[in-house]
Chimera marker file (.cmm) of the C-alpha trace (Angstrom):
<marker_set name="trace">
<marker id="1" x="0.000" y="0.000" z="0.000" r="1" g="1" b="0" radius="0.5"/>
<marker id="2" x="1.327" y="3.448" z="-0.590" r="1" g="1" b="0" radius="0.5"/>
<marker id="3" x="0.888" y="6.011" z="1.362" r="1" g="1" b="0" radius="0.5"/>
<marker id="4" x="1.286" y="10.227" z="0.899" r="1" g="1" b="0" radius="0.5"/>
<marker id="5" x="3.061" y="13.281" z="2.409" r="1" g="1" b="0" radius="0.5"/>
<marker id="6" x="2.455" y="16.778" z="1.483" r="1" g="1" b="0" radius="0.5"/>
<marker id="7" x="5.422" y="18.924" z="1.722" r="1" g="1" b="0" radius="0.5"/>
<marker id="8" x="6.324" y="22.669" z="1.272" r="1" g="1" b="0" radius="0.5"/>
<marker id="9" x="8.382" y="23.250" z="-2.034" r="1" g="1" b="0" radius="0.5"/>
<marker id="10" x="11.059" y="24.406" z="0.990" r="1" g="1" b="0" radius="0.5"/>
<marker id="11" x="10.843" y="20.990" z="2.707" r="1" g="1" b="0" radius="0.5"/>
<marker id="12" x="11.185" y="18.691" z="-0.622" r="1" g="1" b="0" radius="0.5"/>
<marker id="13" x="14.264" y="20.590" z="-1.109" r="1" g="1" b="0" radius="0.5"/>
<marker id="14" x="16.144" y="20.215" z="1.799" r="1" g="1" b="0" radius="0.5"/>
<marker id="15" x="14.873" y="16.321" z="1.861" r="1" g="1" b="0" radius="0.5"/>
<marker id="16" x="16.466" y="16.337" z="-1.465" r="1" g="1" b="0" radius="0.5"/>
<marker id="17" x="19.584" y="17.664" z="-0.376" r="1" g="1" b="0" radius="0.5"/>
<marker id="18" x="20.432" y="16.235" z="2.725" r="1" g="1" b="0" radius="0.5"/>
<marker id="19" x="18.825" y="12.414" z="1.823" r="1" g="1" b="0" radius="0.5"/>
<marker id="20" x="16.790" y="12.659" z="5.029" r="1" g="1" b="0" radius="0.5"/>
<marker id="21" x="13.670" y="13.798" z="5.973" r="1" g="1" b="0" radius="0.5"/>
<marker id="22" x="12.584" y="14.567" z="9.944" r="1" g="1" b="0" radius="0.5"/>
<marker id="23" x="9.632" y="16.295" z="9.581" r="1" g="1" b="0" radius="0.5"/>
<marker id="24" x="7.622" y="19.302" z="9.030" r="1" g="1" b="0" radius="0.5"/>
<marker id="25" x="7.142" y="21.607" z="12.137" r="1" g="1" b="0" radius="0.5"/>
<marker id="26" x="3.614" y="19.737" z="13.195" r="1" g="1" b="0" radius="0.5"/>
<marker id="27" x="5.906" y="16.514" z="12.803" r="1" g="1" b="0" radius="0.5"/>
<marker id="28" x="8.673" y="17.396" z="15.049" r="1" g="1" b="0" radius="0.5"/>
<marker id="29" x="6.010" y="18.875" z="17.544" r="1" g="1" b="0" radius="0.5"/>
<marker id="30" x="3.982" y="15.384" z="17.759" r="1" g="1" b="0" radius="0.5"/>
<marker id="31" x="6.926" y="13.409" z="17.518" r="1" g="1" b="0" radius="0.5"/>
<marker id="32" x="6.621" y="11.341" z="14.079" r="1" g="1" b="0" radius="0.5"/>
<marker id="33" x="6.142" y="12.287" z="10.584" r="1" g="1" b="0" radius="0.5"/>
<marker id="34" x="2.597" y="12.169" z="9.459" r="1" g="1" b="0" radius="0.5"/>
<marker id="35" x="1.467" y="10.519" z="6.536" r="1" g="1" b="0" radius="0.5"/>
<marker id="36" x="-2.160" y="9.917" z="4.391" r="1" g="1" b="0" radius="0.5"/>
<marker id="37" x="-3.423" y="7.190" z="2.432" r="1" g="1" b="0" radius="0.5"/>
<marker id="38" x="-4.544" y="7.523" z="-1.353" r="1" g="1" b="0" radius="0.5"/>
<marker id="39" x="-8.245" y="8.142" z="0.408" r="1" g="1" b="0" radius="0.5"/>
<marker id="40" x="-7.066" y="10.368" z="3.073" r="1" g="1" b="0" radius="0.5"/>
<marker id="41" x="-4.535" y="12.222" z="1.036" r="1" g="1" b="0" radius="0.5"/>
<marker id="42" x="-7.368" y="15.224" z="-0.799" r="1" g="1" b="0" radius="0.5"/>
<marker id="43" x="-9.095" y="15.533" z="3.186" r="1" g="1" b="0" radius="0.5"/>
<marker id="44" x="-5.503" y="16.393" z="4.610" r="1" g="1" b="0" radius="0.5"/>
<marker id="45" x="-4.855" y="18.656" z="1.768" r="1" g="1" b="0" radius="0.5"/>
<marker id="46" x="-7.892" y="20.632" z="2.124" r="1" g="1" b="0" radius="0.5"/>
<marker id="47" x="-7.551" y="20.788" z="5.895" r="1" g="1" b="0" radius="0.5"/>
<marker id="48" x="-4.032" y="21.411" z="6.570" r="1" g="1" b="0" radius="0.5"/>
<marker id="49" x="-3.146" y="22.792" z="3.083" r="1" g="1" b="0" radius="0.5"/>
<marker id="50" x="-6.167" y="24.937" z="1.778" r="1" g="1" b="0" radius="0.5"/>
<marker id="51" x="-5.140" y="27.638" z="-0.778" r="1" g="1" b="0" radius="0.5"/>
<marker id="52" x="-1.637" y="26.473" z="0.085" r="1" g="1" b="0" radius="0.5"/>
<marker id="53" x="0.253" y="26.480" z="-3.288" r="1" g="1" b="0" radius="0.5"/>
<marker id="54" x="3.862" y="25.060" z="-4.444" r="1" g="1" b="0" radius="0.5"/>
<marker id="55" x="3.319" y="22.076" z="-2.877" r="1" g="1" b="0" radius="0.5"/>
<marker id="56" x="5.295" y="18.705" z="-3.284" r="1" g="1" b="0" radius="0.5"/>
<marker id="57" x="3.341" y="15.050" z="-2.858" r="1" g="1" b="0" radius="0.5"/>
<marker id="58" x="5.737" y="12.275" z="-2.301" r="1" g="1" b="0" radius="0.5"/>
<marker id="59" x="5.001" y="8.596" z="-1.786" r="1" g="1" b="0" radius="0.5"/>
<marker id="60" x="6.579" y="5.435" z="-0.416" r="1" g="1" b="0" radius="0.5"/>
<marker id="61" x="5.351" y="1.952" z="0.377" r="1" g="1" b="0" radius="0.5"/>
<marker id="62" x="3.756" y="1.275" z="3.724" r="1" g="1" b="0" radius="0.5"/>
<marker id="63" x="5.400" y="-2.523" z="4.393" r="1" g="1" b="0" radius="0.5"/>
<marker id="64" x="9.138" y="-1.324" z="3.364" r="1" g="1" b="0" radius="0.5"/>
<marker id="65" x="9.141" y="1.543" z="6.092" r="1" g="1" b="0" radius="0.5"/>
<marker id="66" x="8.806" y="-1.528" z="8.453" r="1" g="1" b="0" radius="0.5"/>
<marker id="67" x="8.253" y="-1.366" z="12.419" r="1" g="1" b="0" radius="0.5"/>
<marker id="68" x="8.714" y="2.460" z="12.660" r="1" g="1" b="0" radius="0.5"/>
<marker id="69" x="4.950" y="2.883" z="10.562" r="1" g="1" b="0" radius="0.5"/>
<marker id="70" x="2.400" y="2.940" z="13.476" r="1" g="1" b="0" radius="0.5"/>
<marker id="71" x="-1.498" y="2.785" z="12.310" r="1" g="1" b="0" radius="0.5"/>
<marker id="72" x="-3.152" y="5.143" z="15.201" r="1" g="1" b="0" radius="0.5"/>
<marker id="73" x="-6.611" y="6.394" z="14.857" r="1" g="1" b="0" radius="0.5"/>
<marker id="74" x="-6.424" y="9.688" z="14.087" r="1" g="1" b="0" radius="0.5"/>
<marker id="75" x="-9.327" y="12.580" z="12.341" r="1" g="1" b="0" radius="0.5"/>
<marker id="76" x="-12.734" y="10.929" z="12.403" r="1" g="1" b="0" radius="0.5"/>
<marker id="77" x="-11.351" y="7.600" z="14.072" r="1" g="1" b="0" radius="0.5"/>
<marker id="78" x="-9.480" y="6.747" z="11.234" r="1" g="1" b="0" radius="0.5"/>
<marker id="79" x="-6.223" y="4.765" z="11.267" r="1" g="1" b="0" radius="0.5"/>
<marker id="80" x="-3.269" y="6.835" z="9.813" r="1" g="1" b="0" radius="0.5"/>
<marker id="81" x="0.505" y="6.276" z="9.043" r="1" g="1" b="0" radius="0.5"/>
<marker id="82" x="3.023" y="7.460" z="11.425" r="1" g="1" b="0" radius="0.5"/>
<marker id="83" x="6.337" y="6.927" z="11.295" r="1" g="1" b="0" radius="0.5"/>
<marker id="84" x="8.254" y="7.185" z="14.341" r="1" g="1" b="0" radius="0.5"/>
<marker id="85" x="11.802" y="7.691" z="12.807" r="1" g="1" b="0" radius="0.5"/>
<marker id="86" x="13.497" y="9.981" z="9.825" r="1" g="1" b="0" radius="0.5"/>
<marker id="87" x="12.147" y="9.346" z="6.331" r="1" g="1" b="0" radius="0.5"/>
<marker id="88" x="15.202" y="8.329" z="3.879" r="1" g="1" b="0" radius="0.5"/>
<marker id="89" x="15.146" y="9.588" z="0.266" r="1" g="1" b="0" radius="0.5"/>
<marker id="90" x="16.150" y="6.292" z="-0.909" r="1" g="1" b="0" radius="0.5"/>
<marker id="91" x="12.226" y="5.025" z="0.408" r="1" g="1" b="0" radius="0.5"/>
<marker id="92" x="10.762" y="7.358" z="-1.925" r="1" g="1" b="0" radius="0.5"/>
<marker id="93" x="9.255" y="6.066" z="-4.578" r="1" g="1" b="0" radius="0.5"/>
<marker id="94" x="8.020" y="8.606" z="-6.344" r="1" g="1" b="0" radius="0.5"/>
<marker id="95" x="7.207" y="12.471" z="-6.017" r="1" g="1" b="0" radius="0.5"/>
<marker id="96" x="4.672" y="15.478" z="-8.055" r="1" g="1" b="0" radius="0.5"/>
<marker id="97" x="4.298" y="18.648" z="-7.753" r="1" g="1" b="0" radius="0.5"/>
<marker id="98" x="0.503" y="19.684" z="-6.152" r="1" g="1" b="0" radius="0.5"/>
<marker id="99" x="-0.476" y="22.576" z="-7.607" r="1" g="1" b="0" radius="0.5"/>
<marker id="100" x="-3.343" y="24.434" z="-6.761" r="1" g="1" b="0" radius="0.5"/>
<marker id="101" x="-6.384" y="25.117" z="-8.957" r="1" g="1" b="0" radius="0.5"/>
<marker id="102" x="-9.938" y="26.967" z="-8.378" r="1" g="1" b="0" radius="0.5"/>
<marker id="103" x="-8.866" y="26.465" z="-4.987" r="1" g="1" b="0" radius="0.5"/>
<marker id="104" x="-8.372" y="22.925" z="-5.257" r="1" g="1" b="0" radius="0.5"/>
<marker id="105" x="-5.092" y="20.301" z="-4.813" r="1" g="1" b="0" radius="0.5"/>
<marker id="106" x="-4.412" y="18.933" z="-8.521" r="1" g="1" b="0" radius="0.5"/>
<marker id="107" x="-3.562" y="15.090" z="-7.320" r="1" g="1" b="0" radius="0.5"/>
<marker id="108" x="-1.886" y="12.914" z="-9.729" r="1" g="1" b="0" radius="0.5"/>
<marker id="109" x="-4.228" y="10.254" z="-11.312" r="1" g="1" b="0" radius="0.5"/>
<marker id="110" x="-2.726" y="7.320" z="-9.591" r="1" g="1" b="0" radius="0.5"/>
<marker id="111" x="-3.650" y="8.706" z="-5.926" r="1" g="1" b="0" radius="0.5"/>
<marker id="112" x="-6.848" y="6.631" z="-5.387" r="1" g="1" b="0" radius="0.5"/>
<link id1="1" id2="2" r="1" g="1" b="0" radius="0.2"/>
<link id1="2" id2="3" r="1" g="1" b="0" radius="0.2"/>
<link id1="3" id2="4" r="1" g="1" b="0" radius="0.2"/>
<link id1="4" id2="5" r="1" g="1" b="0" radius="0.2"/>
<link id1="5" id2="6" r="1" g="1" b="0" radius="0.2"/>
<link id1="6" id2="7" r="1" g="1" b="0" radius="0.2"/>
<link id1="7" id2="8" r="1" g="1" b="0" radius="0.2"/>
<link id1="8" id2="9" r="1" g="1" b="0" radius="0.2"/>
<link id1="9" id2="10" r="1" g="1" b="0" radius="0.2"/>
<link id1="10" id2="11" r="1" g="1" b="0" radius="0.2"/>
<link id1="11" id2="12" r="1" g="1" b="0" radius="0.2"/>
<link id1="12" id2="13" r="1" g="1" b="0" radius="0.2"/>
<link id1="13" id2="14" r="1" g="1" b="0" radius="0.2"/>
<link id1="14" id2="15" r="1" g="1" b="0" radius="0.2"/>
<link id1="15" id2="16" r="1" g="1" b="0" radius="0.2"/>
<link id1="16" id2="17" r="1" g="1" b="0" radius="0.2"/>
<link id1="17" id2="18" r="1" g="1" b="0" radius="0.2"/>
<link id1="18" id2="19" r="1" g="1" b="0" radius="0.2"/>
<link id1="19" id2="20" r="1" g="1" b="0" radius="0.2"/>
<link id1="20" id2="21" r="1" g="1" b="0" radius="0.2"/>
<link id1="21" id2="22" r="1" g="1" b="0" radius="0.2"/>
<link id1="22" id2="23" r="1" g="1" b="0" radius="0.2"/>
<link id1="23" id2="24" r="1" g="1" b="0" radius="0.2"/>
<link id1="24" id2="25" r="1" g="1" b="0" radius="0.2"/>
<link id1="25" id2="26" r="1" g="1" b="0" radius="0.2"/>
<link id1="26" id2="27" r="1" g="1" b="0" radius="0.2"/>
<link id1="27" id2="28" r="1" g="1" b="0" radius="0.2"/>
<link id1="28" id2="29" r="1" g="1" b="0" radius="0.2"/>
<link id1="29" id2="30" r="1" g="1" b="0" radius="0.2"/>
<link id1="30" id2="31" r="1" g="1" b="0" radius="0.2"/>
<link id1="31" id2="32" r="1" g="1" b="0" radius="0.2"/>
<link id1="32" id2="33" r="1" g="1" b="0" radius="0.2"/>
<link id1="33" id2="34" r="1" g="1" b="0" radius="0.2"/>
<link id1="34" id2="35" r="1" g="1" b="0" radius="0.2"/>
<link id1="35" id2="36" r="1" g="1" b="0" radius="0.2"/>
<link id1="36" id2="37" r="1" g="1" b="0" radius="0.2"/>
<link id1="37" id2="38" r="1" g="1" b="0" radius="0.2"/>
<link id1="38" id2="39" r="1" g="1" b="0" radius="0.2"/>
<link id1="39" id2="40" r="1" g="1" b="0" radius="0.2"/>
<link id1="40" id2="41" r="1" g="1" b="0" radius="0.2"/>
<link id1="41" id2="42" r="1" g="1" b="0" radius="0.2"/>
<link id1="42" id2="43" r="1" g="1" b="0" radius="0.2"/>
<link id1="43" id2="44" r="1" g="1" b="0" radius="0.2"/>
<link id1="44" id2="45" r="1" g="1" b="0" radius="0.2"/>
<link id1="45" id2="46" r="1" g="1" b="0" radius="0.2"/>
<link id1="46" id2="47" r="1" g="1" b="0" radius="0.2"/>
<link id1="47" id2="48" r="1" g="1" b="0" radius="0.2"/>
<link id1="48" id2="49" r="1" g="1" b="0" radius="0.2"/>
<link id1="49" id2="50" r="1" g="1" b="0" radius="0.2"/>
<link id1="50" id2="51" r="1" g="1" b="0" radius="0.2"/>
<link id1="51" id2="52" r="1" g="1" b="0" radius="0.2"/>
<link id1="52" id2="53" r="1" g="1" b="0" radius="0.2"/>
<link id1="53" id2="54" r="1" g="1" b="0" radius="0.2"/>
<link id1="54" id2="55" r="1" g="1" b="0" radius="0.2"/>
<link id1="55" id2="56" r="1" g="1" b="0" radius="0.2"/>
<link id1="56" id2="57" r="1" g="1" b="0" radius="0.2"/>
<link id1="57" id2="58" r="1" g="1" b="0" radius="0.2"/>
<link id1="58" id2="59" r="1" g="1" b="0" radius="0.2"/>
<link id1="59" id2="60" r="1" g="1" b="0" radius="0.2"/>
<link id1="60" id2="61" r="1" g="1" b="0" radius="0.2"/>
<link id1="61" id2="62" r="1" g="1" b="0" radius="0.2"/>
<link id1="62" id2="63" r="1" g="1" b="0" radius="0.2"/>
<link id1="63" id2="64" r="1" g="1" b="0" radius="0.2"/>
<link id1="64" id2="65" r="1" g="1" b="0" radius="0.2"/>
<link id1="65" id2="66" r="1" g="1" b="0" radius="0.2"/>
<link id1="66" id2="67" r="1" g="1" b="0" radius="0.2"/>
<link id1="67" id2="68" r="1" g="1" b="0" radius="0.2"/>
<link id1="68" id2="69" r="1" g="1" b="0" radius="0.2"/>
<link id1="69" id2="70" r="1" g="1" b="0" radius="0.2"/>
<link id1="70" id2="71" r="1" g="1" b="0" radius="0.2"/>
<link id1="71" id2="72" r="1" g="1" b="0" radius="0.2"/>
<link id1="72" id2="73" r="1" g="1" b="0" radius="0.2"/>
<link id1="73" id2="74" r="1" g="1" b="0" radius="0.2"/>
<link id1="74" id2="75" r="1" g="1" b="0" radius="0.2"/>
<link id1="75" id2="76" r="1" g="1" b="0" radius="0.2"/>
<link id1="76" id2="77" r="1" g="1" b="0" radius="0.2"/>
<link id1="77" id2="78" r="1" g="1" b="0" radius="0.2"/>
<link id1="78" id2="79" r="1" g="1" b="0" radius="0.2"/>
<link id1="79" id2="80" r="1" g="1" b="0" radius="0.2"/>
<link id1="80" id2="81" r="1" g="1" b="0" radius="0.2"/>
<link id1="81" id2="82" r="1" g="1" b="0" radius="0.2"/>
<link id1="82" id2="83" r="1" g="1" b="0" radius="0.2"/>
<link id1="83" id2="84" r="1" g="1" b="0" radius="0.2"/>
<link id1="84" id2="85" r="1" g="1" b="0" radius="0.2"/>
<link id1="85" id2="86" r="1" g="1" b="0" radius="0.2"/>
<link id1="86" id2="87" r="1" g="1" b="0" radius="0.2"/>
<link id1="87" id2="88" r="1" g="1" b="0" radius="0.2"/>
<link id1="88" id2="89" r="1" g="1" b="0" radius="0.2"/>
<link id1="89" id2="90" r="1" g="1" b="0" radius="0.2"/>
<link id1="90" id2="91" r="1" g="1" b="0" radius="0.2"/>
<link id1="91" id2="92" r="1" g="1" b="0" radius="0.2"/>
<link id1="92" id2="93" r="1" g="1" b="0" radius="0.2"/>
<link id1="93" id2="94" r="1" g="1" b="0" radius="0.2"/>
<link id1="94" id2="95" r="1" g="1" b="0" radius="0.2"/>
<link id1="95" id2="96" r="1" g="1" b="0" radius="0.2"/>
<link id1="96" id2="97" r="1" g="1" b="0" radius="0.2"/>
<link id1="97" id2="98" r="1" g="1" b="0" radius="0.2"/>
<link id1="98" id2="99" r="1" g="1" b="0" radius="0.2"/>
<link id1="99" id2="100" r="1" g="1" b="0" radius="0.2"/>
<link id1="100" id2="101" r="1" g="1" b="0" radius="0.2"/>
<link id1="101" id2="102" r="1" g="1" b="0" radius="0.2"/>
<link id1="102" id2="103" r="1" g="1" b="0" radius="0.2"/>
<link id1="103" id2="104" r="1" g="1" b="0" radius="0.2"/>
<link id1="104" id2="105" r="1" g="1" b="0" radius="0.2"/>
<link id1="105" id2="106" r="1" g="1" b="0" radius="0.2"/>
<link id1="106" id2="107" r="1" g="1" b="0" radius="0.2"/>
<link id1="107" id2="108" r="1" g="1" b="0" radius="0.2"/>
<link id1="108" id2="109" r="1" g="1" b="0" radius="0.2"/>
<link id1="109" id2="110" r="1" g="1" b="0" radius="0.2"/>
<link id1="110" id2="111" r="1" g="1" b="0" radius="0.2"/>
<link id1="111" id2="112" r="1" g="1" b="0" radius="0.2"/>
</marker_set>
């Protein structure tokens, strides 16, 4: 299963750059780096992102982030990702810019 981060154009760089990824400031205040599923991706967008543009969407696979992804029931009672470590570039699988149109995140096709 893959599963979504939205970053600031600022954040995707420096992840680029240094390999590593700790966290947006909500991440480093709660203590693990939030993630979304396909379904949960547009919701967290429009909640935590709304007429946010420049945005970055990057992806990796659930299983291969191992022990560190936690499931924990998070906005409505549903179960999110969090992982409890530093996200490596080399876990990325792939990446798109999220532009914003009318007001609305552009998702790539293949986010379900």
């Amino acid at each position: 299963m893959l599963i979504y981060k939205i970053m600031t154009a600022d954040e995707w760089s420096l992840f680029e750059q240094t390999g590593s990824f700790t966290g947006a400031p909500v991440d480093l205040a709660d203590g693990f780096i939030h993630f979304s599923t396909g379904a949960q991706a547009r919701e967290t967008a429009a909640k935590h992102f709304a007429d946010q543009d420049g945005l970055r969407l990057a992806w990796a696979d659930a299983e291969a982030l191992g022990d560190a992804l936690k499931w924990e029931v998070s906005r409505g009672d549903a179960l999110f990702p969090h992982l409890f470590r530093s996200w490596q570039m080399a876990e990325v699988l792939g990446h798109a810019d999220l532009p914003l149109v009318d007001g609305a995140h552009q998702f790539p096709p293949e986010v379900a």
